[in-house]
N, CA, C and O atoms as a GROMACS GRO file, in nm:
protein
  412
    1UNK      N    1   0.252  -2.306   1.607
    1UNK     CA    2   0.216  -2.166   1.599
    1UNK      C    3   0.072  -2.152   1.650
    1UNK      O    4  -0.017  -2.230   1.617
    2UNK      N    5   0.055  -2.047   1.733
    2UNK     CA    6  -0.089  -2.010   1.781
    2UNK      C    7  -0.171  -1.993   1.720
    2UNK      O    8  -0.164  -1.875   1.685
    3UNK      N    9  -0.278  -2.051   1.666
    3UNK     CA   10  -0.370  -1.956   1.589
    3UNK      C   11  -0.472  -1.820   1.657
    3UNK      O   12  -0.584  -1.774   1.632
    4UNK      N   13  -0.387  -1.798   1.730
    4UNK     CA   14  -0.451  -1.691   1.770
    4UNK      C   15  -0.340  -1.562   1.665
    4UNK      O   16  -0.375  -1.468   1.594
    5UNK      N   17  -0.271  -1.589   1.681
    5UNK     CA   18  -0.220  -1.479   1.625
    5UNK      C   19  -0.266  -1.470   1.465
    5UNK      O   20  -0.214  -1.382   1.395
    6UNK      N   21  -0.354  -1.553   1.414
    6UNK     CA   22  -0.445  -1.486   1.336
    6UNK      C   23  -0.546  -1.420   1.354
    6UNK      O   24  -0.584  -1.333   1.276
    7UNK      N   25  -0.592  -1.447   1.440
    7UNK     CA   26  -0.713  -1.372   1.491
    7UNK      C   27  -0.670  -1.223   1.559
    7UNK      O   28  -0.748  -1.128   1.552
    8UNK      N   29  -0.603  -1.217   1.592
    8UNK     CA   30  -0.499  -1.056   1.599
    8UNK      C   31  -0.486  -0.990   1.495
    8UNK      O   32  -0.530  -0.875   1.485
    9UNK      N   33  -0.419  -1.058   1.394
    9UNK     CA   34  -0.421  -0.976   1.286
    9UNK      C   35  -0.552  -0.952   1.199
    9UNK      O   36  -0.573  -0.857   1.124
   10UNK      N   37  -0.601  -1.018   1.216
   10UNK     CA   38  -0.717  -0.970   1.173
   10UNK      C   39  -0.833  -0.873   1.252
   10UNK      O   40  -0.904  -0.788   1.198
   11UNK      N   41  -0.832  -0.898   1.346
   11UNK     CA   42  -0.870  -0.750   1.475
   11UNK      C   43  -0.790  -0.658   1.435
   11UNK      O   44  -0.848  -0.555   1.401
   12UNK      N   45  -0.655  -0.658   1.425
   12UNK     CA   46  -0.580  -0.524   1.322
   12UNK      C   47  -0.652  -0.494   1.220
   12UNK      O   48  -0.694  -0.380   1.202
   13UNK      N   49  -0.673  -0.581   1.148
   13UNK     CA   50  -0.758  -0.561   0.970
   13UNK      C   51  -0.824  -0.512   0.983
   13UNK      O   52  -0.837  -0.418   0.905
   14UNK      N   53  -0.956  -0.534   1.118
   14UNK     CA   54  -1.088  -0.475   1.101
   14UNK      C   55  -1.131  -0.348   1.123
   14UNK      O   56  -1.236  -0.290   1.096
   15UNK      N   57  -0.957  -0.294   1.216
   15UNK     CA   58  -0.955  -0.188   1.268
   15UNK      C   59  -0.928  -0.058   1.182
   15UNK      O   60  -0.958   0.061   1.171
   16UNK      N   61  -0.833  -0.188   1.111
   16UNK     CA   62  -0.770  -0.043   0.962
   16UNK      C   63  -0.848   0.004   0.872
   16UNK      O   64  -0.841   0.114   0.817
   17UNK      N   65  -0.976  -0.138   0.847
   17UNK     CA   66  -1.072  -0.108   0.765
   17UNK      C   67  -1.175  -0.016   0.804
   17UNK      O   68  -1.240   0.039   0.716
   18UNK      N   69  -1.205   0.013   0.957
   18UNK     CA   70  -1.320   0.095   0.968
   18UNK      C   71  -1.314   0.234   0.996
   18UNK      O   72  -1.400   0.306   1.047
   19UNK      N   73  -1.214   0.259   0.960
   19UNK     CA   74  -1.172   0.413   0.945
   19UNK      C   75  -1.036   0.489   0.871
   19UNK      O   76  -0.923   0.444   0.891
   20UNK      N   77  -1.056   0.597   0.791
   20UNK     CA   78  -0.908   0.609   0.750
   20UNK      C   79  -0.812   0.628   0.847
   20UNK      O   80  -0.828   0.693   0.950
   21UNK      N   81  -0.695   0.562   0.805
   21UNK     CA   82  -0.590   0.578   0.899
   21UNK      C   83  -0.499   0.726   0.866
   21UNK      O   84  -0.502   0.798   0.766
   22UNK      N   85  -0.440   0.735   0.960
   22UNK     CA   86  -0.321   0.875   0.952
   22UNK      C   87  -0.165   0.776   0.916
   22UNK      O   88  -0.131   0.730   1.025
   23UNK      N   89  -0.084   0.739   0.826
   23UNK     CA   90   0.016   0.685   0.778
   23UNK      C   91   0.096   0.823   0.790
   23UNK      O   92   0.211   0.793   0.824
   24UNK      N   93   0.085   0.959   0.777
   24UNK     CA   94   0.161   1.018   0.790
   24UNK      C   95   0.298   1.027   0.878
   24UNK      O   96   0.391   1.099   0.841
   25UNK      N   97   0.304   0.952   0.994
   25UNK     CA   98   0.388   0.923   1.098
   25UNK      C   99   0.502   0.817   1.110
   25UNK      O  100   0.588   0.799   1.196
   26UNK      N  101   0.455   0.721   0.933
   26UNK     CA  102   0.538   0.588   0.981
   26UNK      C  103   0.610   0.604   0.805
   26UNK      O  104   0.564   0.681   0.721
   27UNK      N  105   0.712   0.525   0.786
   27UNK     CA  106   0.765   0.548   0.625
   27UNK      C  107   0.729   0.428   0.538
   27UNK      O  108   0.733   0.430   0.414
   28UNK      N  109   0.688   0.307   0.624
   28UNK     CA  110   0.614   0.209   0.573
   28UNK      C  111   0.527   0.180   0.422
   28UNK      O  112   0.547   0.148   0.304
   29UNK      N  113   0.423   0.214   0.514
   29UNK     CA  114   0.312   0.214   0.401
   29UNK      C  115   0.264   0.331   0.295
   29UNK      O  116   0.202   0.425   0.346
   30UNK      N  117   0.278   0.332   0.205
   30UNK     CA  118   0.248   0.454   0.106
   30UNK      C  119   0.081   0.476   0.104
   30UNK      O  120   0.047   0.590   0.074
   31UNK      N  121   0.002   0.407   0.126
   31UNK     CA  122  -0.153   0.445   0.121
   31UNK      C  123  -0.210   0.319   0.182
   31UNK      O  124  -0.152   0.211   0.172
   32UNK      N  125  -0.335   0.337   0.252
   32UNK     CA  126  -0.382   0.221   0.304
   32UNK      C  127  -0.433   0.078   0.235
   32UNK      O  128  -0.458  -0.028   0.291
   33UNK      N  129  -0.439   0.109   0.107
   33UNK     CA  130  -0.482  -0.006   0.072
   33UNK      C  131  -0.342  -0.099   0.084
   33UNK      O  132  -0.382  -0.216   0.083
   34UNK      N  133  -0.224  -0.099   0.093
   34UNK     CA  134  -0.118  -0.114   0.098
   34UNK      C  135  -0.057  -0.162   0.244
   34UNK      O  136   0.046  -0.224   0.273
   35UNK      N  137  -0.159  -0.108   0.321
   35UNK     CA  138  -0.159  -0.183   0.461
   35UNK      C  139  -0.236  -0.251   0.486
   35UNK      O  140  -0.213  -0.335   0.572
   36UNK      N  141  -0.386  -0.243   0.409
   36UNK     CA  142  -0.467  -0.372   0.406
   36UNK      C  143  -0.388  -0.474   0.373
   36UNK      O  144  -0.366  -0.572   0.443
   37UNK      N  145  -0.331  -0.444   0.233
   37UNK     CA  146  -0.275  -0.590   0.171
   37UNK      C  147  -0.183  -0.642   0.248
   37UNK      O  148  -0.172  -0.765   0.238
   38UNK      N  149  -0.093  -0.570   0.344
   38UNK     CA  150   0.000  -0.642   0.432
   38UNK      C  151  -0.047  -0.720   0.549
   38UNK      O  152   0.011  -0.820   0.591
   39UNK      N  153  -0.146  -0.673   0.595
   39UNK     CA  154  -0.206  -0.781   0.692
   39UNK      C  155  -0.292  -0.867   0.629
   39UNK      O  156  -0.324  -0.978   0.673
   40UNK      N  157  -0.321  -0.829   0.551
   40UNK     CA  158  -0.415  -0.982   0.498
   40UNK      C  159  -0.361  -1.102   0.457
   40UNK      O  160  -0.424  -1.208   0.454
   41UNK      N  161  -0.206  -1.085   0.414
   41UNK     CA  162  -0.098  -1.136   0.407
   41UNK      C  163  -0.044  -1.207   0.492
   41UNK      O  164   0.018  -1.313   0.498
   42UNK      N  165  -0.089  -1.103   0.576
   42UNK     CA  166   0.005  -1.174   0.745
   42UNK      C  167  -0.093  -1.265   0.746
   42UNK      O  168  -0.067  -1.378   0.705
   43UNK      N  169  -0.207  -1.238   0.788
   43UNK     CA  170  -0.292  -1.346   0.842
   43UNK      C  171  -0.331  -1.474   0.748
   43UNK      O  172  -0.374  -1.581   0.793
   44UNK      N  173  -0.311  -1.447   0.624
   44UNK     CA  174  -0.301  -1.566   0.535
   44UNK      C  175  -0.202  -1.639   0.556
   44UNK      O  176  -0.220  -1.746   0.614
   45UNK      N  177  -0.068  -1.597   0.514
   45UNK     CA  178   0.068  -1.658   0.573
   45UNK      C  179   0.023  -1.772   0.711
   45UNK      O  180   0.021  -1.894   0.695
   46UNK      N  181  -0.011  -1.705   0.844
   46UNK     CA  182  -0.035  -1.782   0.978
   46UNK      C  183  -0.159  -1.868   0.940
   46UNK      O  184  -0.167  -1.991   0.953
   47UNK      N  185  -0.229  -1.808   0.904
   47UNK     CA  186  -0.313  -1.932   0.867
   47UNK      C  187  -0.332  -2.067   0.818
   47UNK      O  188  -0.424  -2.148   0.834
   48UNK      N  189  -0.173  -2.075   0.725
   48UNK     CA  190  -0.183  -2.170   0.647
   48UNK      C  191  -0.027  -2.208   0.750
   48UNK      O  192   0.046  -2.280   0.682
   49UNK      N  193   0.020  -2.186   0.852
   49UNK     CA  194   0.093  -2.215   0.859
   49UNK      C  195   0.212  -2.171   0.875
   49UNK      O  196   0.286  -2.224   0.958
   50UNK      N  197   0.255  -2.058   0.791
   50UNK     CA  198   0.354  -1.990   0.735
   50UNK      C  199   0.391  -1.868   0.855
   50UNK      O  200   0.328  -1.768   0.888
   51UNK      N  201   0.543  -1.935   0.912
   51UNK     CA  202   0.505  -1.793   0.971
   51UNK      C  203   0.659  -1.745   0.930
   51UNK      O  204   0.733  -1.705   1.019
   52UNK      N  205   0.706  -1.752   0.789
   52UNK     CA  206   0.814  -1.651   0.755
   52UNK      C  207   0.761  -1.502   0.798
   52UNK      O  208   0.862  -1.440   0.832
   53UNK      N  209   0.652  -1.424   0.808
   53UNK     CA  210   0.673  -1.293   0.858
   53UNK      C  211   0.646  -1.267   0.936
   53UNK      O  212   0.608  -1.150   0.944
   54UNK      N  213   0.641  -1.337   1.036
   54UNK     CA  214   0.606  -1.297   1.202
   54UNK      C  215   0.674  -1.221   1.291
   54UNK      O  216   0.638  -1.176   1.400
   55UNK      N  217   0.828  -1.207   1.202
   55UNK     CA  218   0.903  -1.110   1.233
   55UNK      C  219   0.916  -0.967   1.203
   55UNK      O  220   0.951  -0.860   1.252
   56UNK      N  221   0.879  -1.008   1.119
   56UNK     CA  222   0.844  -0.871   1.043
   56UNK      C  223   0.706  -0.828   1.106
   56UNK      O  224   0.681  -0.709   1.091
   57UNK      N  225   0.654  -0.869   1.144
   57UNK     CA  226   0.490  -0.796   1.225
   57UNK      C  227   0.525  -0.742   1.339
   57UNK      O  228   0.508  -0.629   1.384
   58UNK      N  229   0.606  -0.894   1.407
   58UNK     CA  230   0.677  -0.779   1.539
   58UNK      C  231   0.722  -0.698   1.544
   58UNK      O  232   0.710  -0.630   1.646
   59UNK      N  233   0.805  -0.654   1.434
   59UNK     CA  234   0.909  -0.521   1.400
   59UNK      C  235   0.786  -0.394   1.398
   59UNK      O  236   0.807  -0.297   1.471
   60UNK      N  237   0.666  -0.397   1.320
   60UNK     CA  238   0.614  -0.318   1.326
   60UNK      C  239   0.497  -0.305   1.426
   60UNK      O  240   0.401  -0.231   1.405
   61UNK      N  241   0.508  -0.367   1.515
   61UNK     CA  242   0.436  -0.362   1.660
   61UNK      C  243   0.480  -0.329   1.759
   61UNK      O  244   0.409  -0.319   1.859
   62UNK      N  245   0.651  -0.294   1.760
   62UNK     CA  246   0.693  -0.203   1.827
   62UNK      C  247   0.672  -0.134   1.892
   62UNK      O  248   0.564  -0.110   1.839
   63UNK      N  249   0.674  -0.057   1.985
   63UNK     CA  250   0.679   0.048   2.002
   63UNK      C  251   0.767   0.159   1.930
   63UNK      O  252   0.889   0.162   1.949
   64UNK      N  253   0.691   0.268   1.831
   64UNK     CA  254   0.758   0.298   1.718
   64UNK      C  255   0.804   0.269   1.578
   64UNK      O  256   0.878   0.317   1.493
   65UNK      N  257   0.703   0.142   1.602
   65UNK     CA  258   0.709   0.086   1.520
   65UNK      C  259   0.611   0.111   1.398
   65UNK      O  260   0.530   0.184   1.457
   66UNK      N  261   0.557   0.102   1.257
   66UNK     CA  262   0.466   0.134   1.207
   66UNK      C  263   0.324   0.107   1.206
   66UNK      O  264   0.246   0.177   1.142
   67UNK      N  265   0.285  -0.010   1.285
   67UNK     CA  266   0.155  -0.010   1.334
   67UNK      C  267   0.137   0.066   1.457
   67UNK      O  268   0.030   0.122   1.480
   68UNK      N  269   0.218   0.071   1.523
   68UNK     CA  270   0.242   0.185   1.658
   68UNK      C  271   0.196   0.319   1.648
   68UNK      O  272   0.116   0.374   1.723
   69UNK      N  273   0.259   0.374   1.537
   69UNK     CA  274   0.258   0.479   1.475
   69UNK      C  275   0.125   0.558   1.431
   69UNK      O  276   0.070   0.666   1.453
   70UNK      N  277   0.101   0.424   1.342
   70UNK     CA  278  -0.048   0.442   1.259
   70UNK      C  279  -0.159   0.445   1.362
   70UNK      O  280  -0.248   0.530   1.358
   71UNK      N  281  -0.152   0.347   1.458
   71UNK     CA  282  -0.267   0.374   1.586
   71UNK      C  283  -0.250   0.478   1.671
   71UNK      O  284  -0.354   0.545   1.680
   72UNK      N  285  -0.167   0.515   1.731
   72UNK     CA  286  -0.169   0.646   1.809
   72UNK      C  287  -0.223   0.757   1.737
   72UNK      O  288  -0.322   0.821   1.773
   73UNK      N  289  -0.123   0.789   1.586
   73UNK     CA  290  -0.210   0.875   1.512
   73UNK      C  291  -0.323   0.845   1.439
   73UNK      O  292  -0.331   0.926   1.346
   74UNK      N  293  -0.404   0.776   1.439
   74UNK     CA  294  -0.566   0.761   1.361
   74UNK      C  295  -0.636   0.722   1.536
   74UNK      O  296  -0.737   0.660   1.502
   75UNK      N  297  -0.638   0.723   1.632
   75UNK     CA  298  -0.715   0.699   1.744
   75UNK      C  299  -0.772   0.571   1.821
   75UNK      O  300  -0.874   0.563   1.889
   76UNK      N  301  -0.665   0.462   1.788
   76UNK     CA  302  -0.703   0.366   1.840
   76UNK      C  303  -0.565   0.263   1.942
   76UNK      O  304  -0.542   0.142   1.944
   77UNK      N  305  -0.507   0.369   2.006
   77UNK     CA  306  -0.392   0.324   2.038
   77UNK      C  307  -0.406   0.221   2.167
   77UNK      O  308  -0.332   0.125   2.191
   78UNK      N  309  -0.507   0.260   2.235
   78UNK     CA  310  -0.593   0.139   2.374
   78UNK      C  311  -0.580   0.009   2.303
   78UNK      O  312  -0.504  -0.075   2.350
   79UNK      N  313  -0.657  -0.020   2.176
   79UNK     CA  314  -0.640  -0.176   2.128
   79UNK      C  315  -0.516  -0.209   2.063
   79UNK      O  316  -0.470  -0.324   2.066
   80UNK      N  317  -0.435  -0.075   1.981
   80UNK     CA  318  -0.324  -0.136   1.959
   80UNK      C  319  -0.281  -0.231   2.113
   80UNK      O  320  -0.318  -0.346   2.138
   81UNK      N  321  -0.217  -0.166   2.176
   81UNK     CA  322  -0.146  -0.234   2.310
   81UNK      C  323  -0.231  -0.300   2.348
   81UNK      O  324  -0.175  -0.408   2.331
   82UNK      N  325  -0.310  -0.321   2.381
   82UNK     CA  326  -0.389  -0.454   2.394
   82UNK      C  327  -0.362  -0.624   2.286
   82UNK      O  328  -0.356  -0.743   2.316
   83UNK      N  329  -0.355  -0.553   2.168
   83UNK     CA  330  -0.327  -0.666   2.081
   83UNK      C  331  -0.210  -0.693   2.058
   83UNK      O  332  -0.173  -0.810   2.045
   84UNK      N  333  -0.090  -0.538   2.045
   84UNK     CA  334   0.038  -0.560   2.057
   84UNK      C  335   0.142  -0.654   2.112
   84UNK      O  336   0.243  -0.707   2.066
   85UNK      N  337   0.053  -0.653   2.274
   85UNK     CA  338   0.034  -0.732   2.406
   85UNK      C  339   0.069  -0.860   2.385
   85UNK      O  340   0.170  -0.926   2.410
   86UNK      N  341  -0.048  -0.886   2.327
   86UNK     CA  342  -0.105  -1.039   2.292
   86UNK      C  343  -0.012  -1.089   2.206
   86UNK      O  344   0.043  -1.190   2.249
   87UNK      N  345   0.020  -1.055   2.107
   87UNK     CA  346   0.056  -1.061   2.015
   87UNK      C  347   0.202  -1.104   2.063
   87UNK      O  348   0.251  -1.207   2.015
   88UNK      N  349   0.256  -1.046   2.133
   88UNK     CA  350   0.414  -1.041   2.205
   88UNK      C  351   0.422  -1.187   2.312
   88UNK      O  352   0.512  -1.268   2.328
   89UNK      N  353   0.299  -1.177   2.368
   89UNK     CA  354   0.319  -1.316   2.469
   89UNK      C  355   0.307  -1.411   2.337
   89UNK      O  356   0.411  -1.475   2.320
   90UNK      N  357   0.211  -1.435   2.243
   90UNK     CA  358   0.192  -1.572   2.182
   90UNK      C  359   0.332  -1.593   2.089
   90UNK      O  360   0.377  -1.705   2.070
   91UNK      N  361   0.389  -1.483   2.038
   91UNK     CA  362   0.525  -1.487   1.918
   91UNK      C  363   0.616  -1.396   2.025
   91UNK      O  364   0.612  -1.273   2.025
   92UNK      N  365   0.720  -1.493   2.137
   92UNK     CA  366   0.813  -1.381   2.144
   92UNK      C  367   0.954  -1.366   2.078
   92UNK      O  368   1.066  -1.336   2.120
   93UNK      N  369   0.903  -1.401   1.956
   93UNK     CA  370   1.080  -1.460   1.880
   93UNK      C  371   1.107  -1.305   1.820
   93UNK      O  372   1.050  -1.200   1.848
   94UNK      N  373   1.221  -1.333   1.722
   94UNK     CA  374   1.267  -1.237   1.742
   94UNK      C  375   1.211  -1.124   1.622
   94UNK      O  376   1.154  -1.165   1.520
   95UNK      N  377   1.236  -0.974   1.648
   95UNK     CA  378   1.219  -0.912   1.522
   95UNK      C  379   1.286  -0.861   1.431
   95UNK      O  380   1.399  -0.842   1.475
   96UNK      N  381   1.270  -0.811   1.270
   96UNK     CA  382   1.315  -0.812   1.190
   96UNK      C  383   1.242  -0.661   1.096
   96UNK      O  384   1.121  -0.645   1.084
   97UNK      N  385   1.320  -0.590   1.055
   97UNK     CA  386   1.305  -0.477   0.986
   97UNK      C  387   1.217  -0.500   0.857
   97UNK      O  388   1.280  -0.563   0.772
   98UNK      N  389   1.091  -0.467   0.820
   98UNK     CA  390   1.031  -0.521   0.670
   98UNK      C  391   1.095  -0.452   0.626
   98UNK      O  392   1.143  -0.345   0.663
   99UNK      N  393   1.106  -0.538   0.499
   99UNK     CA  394   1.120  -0.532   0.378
   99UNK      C  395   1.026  -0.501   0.265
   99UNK      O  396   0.935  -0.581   0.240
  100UNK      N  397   1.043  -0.358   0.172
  100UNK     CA  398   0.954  -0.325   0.065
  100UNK      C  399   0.971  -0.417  -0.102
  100UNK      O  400   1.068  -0.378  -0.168
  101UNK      N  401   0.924  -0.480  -0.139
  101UNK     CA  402   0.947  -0.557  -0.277
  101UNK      C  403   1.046  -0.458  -0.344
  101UNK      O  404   1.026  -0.336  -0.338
  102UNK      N  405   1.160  -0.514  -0.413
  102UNK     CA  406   1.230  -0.421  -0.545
  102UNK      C  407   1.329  -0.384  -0.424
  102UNK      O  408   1.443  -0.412  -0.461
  103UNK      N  409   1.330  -0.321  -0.270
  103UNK     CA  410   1.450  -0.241  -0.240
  103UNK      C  411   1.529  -0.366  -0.148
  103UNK      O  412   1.640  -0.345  -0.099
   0.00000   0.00000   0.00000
């Protein structure tokens, strides 16, 4: 596994952190701290190794997907696709619909 694709997700992190996001657009995440915790996750997971959710990241890097979503509407949709990008050449396996805990 690349370790770059931690370093992606965490360029996501830094992005989510420096401004509120607009979630209104995606059914995902209920409030941002809630999308912090999912990428910090991600990038812990790859970090150590782990890449059970790498599918699940792709799913929401989509196009239309819920990080898709969240960047077009809060104003940073140039680096989404830029990292989206990246992100797609280093993991092109396959994707997978997240999953919310309990459903």
């Amino acid at each position: 596994m690349d370790p770059r694709l931690a370093d992606i997700i965490d360029e996501l992190l830094a992005i989510v952190r420096a401004h509120p996001q607009d979630l209104d657009w995606q059914p995902h995440y209920d409030d941002q701290q809630e999308l912090e915790h999912d990428l910090r996750d991600h990038s812990a997971r790859v970090r150590s190794g782990d890449p059970s959710r790498l599918a699940e990241l792709k799913f929401s890097l989509l196009p239309t997907g819920d990080l898709n979503e969240i960047a077009l509407s809060s104003g940073w949709g140039d680096a989404y696709v830029r990292l989206a990008d990246e992100f797609d050449r280093l993991y092109p396996g396959p994707a997978s619909p997240p999953r919310k805990p309990g459903r």
